[in-house]
N, C-alpha and C positions, 0 to 999 in steps of 0.2 A: 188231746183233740178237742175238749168240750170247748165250743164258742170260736171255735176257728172259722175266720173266714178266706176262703181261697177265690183268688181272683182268675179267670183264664183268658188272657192274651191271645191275638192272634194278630203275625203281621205279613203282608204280602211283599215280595219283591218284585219291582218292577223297573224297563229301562227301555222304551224308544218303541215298547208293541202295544199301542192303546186298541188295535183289532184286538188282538189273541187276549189281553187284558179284559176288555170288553164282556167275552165270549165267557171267560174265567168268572168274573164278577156277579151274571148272570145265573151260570151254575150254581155261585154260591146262595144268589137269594132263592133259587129256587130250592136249594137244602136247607134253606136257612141259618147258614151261615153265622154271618155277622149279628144273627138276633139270639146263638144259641153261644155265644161268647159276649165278656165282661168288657173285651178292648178290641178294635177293629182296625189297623191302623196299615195304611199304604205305605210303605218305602221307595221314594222312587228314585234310581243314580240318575246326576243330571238331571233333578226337579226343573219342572219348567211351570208356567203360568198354565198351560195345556192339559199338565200331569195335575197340577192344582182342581182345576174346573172338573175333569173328569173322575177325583174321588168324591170332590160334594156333588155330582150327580147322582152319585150311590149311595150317599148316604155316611159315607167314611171321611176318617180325616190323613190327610196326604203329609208326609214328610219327607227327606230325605236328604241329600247331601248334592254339592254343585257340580258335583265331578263322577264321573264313572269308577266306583271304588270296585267292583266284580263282583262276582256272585259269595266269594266268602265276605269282602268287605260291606256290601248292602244288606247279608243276613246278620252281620255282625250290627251294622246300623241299625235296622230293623229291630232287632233283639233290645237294643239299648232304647230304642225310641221308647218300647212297652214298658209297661207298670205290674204285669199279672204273676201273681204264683209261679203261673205252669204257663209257657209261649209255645206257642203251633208257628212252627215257618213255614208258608208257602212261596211258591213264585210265581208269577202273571202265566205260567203256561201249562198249570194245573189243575184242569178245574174239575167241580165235584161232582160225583155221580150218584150221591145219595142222597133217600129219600131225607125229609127233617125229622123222621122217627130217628132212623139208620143214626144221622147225623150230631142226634141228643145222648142217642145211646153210646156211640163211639166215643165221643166225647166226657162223657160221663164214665165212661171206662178207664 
């Protein structure tokens, strides 16, 4: 273990609900989210210019694939997009209910 460093990934799925998405992303900064993880990364099936603009509004960076792969093949993409140790998958219609204490702690768990 001495000098290890562990990285922790988080990627979101996403496809065609920039509301519920929105709503979700929100959640997270208010948990803080994306500031209590190493990697933050949007997956979105059928990325579009739209899907682009709305993760650098947040702060993240958006990727994903041209076509509608579904919900195993976007967490599959999702997955492969990250770099971290340990990956947390979400999906645009999950968003968090905890505080950024809660959220450090779970996580670090």
């Amino acid at each position: 273990m001495g000098g290890e460093v562990t990285m922790l990934s988080a990627g979101l799925l996403s496809w065609r609900a920039h509301k519920t998405l929105r709503k979700t992303l929100d959640s997270y900064k208010r948990a803080n989210l994306m500031g209590a993880v190493d990697e933050f990364k949007i997956f979105f099936n059928e990325i579009s210019a739209e899907d682009r603009e709305l993760a650098k509004e947040y702060g993240v960076e958006a990727t994903g694939s041209a076509e509608n792969l579904g919900i195993w093949g976007g967490m599959d993409g999702a997955a492969a997009a990250l770099n971290g140790d340990y990956i947390l998958l979400l999906q645009n219609d999950c968003p968090g209910i905890s505080s950024p204490e809660e959220t450090r702690k779970w996580l670090a768990e």
